[in-house]
C-alpha positions in Angstrom: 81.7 85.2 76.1 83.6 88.3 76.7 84.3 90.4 80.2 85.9 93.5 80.1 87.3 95.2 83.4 87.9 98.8 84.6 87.7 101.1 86.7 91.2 100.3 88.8 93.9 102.6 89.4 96.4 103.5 92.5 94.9 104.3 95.6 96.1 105.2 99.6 95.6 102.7 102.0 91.8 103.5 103.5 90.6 104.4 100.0 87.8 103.1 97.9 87.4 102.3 94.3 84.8 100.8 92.2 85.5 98.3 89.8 83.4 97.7 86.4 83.2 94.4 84.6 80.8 94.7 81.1 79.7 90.8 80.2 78.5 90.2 76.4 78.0 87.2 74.6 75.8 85.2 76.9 72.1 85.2 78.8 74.0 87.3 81.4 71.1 87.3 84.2 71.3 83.7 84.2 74.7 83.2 85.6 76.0 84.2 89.3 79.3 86.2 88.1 82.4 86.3 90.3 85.5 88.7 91.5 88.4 86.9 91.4 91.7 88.6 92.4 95.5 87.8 92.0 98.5 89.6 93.9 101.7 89.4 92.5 103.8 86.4 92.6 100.5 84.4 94.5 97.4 82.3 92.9 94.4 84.1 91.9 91.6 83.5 94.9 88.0 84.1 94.8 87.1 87.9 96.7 83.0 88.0 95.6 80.2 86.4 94.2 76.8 87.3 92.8 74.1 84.9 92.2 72.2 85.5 88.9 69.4 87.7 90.1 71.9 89.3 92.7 69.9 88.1 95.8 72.8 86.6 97.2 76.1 87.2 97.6 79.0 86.0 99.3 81.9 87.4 100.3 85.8 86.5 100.8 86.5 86.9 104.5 89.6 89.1 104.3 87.0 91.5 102.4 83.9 90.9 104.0 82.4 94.5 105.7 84.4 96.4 103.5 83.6 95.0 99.3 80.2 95.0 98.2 79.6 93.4 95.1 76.7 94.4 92.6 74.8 93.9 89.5 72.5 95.4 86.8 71.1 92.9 84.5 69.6 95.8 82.6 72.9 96.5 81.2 75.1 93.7 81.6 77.3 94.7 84.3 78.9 93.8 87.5 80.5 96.0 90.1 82.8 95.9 93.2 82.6 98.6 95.4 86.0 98.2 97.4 86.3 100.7 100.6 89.3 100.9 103.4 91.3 99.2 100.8 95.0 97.7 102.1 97.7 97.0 101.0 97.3 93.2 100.5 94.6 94.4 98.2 97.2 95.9 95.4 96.3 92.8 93.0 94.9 92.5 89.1 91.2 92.2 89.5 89.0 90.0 87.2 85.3 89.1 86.7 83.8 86.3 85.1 82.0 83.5 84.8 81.5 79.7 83.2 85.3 79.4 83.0 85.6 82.5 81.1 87.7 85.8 83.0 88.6 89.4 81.2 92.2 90.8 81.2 91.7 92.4 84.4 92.0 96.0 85.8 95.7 96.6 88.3 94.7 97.8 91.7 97.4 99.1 93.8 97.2 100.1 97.3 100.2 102.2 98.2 101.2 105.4 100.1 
């Protein structure tokens, strides 16, 4: 089971990024897939989840109305629109799923 993240960067406060996360090495549209994120110096913490067929979803509240997460079986992949990003948001951003989490993509939120 591998998960490989991108798509992070450094961005103004009230920017947007989208985030990447390529799954291999499992039935991939059988499994809801999670965002988890981890600021520096605090615990990682759950910020989005995607149910296997991406019907549902459910959303931290600190990001809800401003994250949207996404999927396309067709390829593998998971996404995470982030808009009017803070600065609490500067964290390293993983996906992943039965136990299993990629190296993560650094998302910084500075002026």
């Amino acid at each position: 089971v591998t998960f490989v993240e991108s798509g992070g960067g450094l961005v103004q406060p009230g920017g947007s990024l989208k985030l990447s996360c390529a799954a291999s090495g499992f039935t991939f549209s059988d499994y809801a897939v999670t965002w988890h994120r981890q600021p520096p110096g605090k615990e990682r913490d759950v910020v989005a989840t995607i149910s296997p067929r991406g019907i549902s979803t459910n959303y931290a509240d600190s990001v809800k109305g401003r994250f949207t997460i996404s999927r396309d079986n067709t390829q593998n992949m998971v996404y995470l629109q982030m808009n009017a990003l803070k600065p609490d948001g500067t964290a390293v951003y993983y996906c992943g799923t039965l136990g299993y989490y990629g190296q993560g993509t650094q998302v910084t939120v500075s002026s």
